[in-house]
N, CA, C and O atoms as a Maestro MAE file, in Angstrom:
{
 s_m_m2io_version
 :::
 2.0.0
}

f_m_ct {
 s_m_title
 :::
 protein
 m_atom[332] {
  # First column is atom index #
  i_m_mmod_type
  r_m_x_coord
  r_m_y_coord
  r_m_z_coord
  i_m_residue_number
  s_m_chain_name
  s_m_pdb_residue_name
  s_m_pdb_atom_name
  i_m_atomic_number
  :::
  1 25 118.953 83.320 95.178 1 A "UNK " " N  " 7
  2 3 118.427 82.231 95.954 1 A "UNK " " CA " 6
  3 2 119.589 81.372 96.433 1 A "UNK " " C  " 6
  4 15 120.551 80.940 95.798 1 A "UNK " " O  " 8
  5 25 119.318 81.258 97.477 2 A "UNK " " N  " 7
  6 3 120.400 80.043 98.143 2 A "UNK " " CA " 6
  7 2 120.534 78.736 98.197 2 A "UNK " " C  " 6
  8 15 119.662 78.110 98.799 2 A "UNK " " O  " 8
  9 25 121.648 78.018 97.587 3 A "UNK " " N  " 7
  10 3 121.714 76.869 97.227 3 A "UNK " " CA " 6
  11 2 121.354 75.833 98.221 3 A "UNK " " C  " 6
  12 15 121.407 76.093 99.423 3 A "UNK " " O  " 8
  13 25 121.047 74.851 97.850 4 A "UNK " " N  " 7
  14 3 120.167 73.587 98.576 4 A "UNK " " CA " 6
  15 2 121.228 72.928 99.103 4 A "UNK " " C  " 6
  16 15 122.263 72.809 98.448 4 A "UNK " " O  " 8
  17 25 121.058 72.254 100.752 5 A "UNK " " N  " 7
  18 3 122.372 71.552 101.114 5 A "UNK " " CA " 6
  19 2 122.298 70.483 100.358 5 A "UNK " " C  " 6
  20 15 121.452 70.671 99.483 5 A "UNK " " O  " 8
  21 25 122.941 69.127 100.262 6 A "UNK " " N  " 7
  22 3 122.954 68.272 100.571 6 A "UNK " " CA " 6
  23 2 122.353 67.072 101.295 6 A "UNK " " C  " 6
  24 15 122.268 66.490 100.213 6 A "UNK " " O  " 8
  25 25 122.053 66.530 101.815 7 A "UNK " " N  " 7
  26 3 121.754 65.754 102.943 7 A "UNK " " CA " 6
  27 2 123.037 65.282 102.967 7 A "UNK " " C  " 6
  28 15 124.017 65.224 102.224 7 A "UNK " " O  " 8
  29 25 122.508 64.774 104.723 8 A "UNK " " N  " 7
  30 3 123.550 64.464 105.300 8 A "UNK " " CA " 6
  31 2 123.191 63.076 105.865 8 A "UNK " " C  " 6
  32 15 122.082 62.809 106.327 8 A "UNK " " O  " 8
  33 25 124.498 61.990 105.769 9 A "UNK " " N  " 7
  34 3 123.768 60.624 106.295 9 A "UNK " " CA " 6
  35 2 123.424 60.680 107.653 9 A "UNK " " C  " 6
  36 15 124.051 61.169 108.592 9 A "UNK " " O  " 8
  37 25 121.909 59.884 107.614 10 A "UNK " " N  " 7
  38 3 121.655 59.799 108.444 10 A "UNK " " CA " 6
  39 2 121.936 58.739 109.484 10 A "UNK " " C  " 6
  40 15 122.449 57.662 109.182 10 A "UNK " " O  " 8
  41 25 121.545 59.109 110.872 11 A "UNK " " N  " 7
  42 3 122.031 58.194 111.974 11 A "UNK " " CA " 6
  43 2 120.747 56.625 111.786 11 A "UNK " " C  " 6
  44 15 119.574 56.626 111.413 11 A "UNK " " O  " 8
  45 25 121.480 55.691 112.150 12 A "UNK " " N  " 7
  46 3 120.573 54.602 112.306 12 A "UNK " " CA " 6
  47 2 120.260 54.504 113.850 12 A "UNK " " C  " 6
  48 15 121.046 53.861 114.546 12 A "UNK " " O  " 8
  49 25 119.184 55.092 114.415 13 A "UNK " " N  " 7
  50 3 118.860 54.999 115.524 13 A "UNK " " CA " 6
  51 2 117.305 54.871 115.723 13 A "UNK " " C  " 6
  52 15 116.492 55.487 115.033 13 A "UNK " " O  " 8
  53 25 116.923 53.856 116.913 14 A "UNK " " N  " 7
  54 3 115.455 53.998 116.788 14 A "UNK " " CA " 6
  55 2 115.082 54.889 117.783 14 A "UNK " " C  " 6
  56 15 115.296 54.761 118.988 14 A "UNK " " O  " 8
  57 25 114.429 55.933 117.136 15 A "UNK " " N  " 7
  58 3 113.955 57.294 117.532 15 A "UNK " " CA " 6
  59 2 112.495 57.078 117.118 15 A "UNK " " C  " 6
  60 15 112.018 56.157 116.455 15 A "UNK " " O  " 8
  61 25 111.670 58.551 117.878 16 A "UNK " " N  " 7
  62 3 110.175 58.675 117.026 16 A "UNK " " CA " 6
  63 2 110.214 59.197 115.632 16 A "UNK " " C  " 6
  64 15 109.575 58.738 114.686 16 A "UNK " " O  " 8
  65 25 111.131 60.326 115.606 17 A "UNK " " N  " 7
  66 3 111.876 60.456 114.308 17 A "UNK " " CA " 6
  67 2 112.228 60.077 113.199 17 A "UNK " " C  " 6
  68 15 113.336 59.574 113.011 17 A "UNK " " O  " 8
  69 25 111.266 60.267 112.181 18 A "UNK " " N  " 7
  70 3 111.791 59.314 110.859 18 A "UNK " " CA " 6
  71 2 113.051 59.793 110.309 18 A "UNK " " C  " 6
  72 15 113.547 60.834 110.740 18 A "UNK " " O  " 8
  73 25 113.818 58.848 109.036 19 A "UNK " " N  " 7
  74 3 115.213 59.385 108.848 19 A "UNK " " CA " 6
  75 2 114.829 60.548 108.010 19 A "UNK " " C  " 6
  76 15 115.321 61.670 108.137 19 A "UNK " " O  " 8
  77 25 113.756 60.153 106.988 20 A "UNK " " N  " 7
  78 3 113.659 61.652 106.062 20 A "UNK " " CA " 6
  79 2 113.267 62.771 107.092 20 A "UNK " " C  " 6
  80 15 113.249 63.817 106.443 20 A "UNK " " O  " 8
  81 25 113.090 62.913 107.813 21 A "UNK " " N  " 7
  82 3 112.657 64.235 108.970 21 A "UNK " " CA " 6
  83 2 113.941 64.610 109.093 21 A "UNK " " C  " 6
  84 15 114.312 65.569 108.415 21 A "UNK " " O  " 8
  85 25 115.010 63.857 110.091 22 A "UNK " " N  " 7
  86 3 116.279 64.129 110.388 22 A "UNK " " CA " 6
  87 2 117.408 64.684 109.172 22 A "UNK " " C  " 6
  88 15 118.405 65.384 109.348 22 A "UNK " " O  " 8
  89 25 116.925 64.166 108.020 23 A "UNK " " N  " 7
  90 3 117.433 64.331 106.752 23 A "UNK " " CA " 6
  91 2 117.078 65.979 106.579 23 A "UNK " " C  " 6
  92 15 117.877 66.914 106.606 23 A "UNK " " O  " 8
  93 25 115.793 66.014 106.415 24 A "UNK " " N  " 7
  94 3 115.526 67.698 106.355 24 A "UNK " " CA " 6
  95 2 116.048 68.458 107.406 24 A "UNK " " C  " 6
  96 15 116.528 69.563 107.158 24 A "UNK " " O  " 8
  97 25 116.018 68.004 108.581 25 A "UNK " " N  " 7
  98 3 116.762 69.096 109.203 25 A "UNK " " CA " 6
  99 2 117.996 69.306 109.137 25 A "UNK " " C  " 6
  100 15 118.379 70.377 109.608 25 A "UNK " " O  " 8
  101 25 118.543 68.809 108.820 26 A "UNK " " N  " 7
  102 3 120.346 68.560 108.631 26 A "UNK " " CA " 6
  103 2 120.969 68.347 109.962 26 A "UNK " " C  " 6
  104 15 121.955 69.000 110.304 26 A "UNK " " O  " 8
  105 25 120.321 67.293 110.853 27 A "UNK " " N  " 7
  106 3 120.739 66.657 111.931 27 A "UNK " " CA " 6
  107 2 120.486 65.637 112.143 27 A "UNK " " C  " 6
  108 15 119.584 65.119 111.485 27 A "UNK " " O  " 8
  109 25 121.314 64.729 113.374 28 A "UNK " " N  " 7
  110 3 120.545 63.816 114.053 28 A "UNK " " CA " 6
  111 2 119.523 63.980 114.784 28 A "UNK " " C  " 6
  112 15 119.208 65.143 115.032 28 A "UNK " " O  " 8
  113 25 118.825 63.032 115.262 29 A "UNK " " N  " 7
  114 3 117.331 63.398 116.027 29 A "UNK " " CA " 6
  115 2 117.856 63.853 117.384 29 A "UNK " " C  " 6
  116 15 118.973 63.494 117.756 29 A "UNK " " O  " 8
  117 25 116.881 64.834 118.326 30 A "UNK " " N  " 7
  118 3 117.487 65.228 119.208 30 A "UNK " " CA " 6
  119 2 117.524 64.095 120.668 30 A "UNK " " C  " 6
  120 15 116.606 63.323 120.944 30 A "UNK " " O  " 8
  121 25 118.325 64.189 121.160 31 A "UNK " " N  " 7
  122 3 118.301 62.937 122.076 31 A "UNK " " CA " 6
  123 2 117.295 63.072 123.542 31 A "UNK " " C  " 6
  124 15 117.269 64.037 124.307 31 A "UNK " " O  " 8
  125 25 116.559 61.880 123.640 32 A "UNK " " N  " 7
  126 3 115.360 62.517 124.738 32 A "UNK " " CA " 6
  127 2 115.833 61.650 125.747 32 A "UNK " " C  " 6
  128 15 116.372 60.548 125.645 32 A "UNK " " O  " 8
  129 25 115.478 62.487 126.969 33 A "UNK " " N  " 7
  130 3 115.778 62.148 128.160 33 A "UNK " " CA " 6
  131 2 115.155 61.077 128.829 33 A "UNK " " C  " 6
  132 15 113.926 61.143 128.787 33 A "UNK " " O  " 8
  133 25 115.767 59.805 129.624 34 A "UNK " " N  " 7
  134 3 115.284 58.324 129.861 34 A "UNK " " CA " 6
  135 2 113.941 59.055 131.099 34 A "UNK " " C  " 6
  136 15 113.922 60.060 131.810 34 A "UNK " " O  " 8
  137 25 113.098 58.078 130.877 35 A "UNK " " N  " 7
  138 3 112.171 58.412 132.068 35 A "UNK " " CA " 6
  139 2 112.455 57.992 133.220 35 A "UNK " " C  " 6
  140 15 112.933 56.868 133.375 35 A "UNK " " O  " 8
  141 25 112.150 59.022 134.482 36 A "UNK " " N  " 7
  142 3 112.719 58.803 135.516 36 A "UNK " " CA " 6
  143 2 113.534 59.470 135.819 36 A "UNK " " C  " 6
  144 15 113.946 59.263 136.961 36 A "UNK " " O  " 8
  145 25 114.150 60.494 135.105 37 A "UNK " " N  " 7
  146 3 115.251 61.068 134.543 37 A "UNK " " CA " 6
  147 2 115.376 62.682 134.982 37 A "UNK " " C  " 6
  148 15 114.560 63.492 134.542 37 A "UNK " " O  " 8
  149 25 115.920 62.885 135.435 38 A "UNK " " N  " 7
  150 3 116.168 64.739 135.342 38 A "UNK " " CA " 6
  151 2 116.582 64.909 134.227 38 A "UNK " " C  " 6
  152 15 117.613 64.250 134.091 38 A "UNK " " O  " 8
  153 25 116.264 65.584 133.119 39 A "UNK " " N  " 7
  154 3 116.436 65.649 131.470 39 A "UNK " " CA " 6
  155 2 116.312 67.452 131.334 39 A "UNK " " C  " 6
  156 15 115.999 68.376 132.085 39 A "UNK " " O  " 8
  157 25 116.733 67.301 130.003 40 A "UNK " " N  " 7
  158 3 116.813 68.556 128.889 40 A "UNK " " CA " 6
  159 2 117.844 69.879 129.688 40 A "UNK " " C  " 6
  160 15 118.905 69.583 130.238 40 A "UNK " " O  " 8
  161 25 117.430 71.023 129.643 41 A "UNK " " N  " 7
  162 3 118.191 71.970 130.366 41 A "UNK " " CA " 6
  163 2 118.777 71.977 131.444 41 A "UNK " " C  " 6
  164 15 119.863 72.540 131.587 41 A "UNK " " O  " 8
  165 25 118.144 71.340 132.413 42 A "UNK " " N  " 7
  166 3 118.366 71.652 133.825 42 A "UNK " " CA " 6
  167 2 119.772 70.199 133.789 42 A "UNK " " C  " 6
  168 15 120.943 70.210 134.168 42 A "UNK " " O  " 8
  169 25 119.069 69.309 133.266 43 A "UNK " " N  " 7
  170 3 120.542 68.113 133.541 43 A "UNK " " CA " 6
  171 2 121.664 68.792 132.669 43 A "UNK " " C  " 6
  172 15 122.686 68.720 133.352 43 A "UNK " " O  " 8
  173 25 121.980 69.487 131.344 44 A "UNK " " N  " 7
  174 3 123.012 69.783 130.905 44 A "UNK " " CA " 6
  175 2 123.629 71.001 131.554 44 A "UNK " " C  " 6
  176 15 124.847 71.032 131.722 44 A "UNK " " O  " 8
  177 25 122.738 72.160 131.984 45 A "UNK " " N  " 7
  178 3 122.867 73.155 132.872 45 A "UNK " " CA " 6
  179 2 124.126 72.659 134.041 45 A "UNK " " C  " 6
  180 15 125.216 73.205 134.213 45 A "UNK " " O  " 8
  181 25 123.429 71.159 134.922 46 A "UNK " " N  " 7
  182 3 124.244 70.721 136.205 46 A "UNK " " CA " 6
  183 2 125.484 70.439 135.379 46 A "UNK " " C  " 6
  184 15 126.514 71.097 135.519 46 A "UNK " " O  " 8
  185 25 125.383 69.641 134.686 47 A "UNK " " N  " 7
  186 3 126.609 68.741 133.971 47 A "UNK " " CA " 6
  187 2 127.739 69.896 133.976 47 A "UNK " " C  " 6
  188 15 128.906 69.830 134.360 47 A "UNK " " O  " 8
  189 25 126.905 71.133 133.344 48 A "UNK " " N  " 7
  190 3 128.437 71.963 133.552 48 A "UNK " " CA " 6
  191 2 128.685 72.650 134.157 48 A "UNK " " C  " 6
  192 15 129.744 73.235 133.929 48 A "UNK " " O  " 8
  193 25 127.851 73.051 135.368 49 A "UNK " " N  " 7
  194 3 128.707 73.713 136.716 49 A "UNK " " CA " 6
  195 2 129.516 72.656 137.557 49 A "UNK " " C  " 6
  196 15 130.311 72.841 138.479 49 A "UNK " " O  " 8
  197 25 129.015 71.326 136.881 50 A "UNK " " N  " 7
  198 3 129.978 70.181 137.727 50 A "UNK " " CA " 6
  199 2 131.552 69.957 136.878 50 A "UNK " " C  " 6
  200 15 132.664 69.670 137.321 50 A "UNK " " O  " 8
  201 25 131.142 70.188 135.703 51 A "UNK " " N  " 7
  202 3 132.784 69.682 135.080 51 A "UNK " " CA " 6
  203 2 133.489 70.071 135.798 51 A "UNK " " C  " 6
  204 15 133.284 71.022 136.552 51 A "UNK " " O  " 8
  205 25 134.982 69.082 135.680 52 A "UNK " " N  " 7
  206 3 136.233 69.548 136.369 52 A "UNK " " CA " 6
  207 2 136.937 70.915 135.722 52 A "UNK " " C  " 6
  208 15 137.951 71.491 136.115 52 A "UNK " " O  " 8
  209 25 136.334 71.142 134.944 53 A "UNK " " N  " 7
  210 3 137.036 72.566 133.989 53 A "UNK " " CA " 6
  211 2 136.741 73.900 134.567 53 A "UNK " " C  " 6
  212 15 137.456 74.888 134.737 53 A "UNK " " O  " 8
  213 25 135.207 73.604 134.882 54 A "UNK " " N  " 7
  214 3 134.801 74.487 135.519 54 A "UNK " " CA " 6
  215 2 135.253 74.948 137.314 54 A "UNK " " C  " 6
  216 15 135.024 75.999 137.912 54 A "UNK " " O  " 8
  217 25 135.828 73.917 137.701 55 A "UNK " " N  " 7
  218 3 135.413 73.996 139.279 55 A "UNK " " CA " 6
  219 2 136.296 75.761 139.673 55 A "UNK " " C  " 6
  220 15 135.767 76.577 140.429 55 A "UNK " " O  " 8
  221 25 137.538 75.988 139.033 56 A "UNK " " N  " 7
  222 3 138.030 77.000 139.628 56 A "UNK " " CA " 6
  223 2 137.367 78.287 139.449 56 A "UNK " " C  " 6
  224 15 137.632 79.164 140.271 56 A "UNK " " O  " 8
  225 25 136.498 78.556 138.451 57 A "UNK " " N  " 7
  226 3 135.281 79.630 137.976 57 A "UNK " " CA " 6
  227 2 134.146 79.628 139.243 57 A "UNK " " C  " 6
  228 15 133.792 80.662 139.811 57 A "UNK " " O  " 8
  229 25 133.798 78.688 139.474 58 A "UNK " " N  " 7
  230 3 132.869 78.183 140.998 58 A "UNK " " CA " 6
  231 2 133.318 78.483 141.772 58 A "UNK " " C  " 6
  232 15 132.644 79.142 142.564 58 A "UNK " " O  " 8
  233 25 134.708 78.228 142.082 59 A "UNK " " N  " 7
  234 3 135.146 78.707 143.708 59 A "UNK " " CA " 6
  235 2 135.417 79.943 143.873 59 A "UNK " " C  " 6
  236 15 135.732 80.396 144.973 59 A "UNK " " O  " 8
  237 25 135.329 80.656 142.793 60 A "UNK " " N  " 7
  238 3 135.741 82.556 142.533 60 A "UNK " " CA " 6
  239 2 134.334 82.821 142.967 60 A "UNK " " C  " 6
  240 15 134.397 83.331 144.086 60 A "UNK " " O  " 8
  241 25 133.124 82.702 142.585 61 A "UNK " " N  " 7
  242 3 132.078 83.024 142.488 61 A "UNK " " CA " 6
  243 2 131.774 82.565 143.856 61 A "UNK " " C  " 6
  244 15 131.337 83.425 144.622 61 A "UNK " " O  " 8
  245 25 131.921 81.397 144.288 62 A "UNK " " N  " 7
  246 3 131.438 80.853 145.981 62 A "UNK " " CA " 6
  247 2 132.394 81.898 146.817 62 A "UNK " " C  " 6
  248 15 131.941 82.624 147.701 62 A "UNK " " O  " 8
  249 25 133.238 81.886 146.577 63 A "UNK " " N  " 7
  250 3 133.683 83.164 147.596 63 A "UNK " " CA " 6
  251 2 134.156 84.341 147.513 63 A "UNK " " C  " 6
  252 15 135.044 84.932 148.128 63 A "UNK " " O  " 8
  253 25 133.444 84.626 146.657 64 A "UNK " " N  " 7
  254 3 132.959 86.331 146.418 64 A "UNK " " CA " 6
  255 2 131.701 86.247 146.892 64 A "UNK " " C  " 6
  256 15 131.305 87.180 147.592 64 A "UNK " " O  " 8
  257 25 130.992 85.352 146.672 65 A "UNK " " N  " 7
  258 3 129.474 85.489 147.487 65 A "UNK " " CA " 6
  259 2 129.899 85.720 148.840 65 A "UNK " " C  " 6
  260 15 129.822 86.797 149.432 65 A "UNK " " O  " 8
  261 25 130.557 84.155 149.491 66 A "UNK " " N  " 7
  262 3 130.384 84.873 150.896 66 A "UNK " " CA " 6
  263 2 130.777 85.895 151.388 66 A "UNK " " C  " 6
  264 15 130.085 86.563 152.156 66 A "UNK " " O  " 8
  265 25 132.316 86.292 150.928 67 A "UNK " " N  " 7
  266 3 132.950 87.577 151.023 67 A "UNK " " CA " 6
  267 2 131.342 88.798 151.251 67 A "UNK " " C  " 6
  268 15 130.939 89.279 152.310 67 A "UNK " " O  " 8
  269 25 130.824 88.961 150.005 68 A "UNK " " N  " 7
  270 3 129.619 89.438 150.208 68 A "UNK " " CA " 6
  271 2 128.703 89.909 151.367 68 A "UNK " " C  " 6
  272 15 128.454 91.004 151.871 68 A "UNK " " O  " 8
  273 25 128.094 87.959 151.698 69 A "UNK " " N  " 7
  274 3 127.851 87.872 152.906 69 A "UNK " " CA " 6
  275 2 128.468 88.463 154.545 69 A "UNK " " C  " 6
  276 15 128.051 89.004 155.569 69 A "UNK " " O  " 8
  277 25 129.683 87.944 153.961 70 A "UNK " " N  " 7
  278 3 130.146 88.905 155.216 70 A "UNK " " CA " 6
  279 2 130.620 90.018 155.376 70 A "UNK " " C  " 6
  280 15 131.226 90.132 156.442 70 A "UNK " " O  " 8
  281 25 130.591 90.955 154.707 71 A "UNK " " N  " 7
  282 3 130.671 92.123 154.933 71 A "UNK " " CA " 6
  283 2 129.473 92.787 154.858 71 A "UNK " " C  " 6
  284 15 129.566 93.966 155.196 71 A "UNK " " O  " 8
  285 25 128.536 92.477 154.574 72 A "UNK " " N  " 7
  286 3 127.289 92.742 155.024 72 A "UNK " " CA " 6
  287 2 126.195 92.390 155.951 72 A "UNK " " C  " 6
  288 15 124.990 92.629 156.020 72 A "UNK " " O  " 8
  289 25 127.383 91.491 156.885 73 A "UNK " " N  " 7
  290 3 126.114 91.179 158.237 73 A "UNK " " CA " 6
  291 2 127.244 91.985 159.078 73 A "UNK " " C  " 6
  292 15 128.252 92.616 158.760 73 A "UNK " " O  " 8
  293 25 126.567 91.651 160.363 74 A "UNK " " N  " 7
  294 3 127.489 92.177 161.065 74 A "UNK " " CA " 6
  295 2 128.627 92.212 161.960 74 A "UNK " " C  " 6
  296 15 129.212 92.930 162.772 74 A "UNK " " O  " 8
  297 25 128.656 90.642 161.190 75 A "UNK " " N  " 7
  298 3 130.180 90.125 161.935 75 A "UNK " " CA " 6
  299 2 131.478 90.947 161.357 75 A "UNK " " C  " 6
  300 15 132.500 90.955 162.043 75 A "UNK " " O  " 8
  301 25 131.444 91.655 160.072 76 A "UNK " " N  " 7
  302 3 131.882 92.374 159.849 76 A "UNK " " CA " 6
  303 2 132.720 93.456 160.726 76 A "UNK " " C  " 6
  304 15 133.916 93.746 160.694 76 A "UNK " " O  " 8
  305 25 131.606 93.966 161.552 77 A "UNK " " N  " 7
  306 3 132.117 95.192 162.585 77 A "UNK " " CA " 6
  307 2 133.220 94.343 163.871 77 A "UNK " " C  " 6
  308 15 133.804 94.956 164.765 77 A "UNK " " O  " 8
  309 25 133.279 92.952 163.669 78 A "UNK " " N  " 7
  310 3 134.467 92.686 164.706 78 A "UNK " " CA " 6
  311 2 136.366 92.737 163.535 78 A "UNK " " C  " 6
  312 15 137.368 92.099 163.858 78 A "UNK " " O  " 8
  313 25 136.264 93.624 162.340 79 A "UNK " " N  " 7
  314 3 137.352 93.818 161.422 79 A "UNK " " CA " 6
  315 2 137.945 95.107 162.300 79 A "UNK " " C  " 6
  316 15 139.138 95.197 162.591 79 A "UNK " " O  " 8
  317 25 137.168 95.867 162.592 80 A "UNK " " N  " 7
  318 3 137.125 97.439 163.151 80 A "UNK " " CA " 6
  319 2 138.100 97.193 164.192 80 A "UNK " " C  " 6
  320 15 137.995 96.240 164.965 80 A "UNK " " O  " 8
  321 25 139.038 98.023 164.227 81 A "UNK " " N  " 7
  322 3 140.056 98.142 165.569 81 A "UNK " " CA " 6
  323 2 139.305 99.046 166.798 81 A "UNK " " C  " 6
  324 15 138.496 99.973 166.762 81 A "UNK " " O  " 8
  325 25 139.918 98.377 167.805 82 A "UNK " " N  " 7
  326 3 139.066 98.575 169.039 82 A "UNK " " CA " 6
  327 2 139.111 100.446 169.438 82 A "UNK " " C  " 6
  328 15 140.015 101.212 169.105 82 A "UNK " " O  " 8
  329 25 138.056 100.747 170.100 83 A "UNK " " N  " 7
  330 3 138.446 102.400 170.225 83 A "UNK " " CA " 6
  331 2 138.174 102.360 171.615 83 A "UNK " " C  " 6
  332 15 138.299 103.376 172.298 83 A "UNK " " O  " 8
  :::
 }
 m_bond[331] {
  # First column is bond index #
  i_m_from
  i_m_to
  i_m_order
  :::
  1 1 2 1
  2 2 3 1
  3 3 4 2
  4 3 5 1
  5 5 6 1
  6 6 7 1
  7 7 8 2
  8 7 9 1
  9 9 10 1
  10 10 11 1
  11 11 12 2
  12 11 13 1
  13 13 14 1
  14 14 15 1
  15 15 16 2
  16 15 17 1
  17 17 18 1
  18 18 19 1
  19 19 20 2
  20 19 21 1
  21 21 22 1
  22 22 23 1
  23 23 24 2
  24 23 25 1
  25 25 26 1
  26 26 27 1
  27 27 28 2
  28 27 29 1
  29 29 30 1
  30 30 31 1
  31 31 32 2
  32 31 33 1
  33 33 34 1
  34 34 35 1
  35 35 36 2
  36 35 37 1
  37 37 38 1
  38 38 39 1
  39 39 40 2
  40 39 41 1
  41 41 42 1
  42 42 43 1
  43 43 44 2
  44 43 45 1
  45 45 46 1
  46 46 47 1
  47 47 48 2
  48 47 49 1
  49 49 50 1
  50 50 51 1
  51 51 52 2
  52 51 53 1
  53 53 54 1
  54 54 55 1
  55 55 56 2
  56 55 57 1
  57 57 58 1
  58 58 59 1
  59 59 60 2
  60 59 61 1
  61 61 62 1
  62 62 63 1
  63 63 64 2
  64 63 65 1
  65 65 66 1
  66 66 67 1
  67 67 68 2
  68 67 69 1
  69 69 70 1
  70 70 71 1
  71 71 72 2
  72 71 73 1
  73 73 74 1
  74 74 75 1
  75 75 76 2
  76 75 77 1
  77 77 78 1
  78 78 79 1
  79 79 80 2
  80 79 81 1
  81 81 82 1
  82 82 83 1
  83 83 84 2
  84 83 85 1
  85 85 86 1
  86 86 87 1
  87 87 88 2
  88 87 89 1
  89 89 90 1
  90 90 91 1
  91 91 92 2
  92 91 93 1
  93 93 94 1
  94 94 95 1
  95 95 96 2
  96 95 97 1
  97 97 98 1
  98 98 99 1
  99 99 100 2
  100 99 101 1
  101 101 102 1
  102 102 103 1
  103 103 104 2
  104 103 105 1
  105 105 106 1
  106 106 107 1
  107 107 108 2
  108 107 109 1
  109 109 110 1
  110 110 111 1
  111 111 112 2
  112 111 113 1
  113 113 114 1
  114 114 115 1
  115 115 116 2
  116 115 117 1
  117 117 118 1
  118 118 119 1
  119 119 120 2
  120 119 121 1
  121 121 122 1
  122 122 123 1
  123 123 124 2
  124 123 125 1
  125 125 126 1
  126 126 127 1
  127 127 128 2
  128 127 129 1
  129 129 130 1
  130 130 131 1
  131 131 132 2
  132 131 133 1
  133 133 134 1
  134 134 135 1
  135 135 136 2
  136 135 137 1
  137 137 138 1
  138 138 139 1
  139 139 140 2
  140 139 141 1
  141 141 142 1
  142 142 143 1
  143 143 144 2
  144 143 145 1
  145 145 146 1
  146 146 147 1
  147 147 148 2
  148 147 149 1
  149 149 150 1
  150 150 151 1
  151 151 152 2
  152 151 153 1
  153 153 154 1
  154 154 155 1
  155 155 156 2
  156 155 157 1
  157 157 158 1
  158 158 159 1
  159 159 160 2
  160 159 161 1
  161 161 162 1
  162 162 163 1
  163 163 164 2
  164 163 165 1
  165 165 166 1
  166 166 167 1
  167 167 168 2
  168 167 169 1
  169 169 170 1
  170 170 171 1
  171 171 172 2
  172 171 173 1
  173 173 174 1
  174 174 175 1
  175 175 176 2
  176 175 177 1
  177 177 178 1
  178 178 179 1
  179 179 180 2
  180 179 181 1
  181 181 182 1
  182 182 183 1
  183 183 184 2
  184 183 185 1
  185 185 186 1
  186 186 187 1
  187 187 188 2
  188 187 189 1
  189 189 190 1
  190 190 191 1
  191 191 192 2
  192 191 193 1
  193 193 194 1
  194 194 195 1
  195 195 196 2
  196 195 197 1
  197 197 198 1
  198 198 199 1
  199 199 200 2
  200 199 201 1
  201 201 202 1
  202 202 203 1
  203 203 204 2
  204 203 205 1
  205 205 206 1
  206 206 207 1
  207 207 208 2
  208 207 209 1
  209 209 210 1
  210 210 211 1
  211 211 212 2
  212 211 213 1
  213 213 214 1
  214 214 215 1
  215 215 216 2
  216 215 217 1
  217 217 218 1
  218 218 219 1
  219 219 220 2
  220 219 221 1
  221 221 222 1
  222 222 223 1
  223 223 224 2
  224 223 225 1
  225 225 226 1
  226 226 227 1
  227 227 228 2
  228 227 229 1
  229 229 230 1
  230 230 231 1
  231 231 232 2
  232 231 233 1
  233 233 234 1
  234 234 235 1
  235 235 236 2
  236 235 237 1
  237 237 238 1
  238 238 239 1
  239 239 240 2
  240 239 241 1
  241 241 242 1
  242 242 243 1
  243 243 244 2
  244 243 245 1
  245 245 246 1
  246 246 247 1
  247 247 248 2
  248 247 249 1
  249 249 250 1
  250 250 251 1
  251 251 252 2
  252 251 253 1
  253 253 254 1
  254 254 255 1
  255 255 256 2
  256 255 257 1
  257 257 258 1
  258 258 259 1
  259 259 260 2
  260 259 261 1
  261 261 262 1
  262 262 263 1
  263 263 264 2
  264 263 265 1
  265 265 266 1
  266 266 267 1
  267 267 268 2
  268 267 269 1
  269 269 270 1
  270 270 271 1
  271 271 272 2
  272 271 273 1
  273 273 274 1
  274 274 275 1
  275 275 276 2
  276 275 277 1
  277 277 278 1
  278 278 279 1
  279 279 280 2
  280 279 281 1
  281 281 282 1
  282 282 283 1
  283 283 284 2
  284 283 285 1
  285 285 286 1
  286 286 287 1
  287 287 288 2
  288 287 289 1
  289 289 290 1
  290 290 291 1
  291 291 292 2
  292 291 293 1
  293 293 294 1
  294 294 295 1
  295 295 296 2
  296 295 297 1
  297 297 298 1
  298 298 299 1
  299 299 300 2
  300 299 301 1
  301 301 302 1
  302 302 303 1
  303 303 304 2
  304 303 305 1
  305 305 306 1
  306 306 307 1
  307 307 308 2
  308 307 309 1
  309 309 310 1
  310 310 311 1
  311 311 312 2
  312 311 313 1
  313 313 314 1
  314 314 315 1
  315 315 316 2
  316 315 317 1
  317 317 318 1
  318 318 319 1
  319 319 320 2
  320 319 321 1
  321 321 322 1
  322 322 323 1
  323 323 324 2
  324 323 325 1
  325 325 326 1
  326 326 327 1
  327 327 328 2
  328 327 329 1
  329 329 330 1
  330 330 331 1
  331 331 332 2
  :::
 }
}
């Protein structure tokens, strides 16, 4: 059998969350999104295609897409040397 954690102190925050809840889980309460708010996945999702860490991973991917794009329409065929 596997030994019992600890608890861990808890945060003093007013949450719906009681502390013995947060206590059993061995976390703080999870943080909820203000109303009005673009919240949960989709705001942390943006947050990190926006970091500055990220931006040079984005611009590989933005233009390999268009690259994409254009070699598959048909502006393409003005690459072709004239016959």
């Amino acid at each position: 059998m596997a030994p019992k954690r600890a608890p861990t102190a808890t945060p003093t925050s007013s949450t719906s969350r009681s502390s013995a809840a947060a206590a059993r889980s061995g976390g703080p309460p999870a943080r909820q999104p203000e109303p009005g708010t673009v919240g949960g996945a989709l705001r942390d999702t943006y947050d990190a295609l926006t970091a500055q860490e990220n931006r040079s991973v984005l611009k590989a991917v933005g233009f390999a897409g268009v690259a994409v794009a254009f070699f598959s329409s048909s502006w393409s065929e003005y690459l072709h040397p004239p016959a």
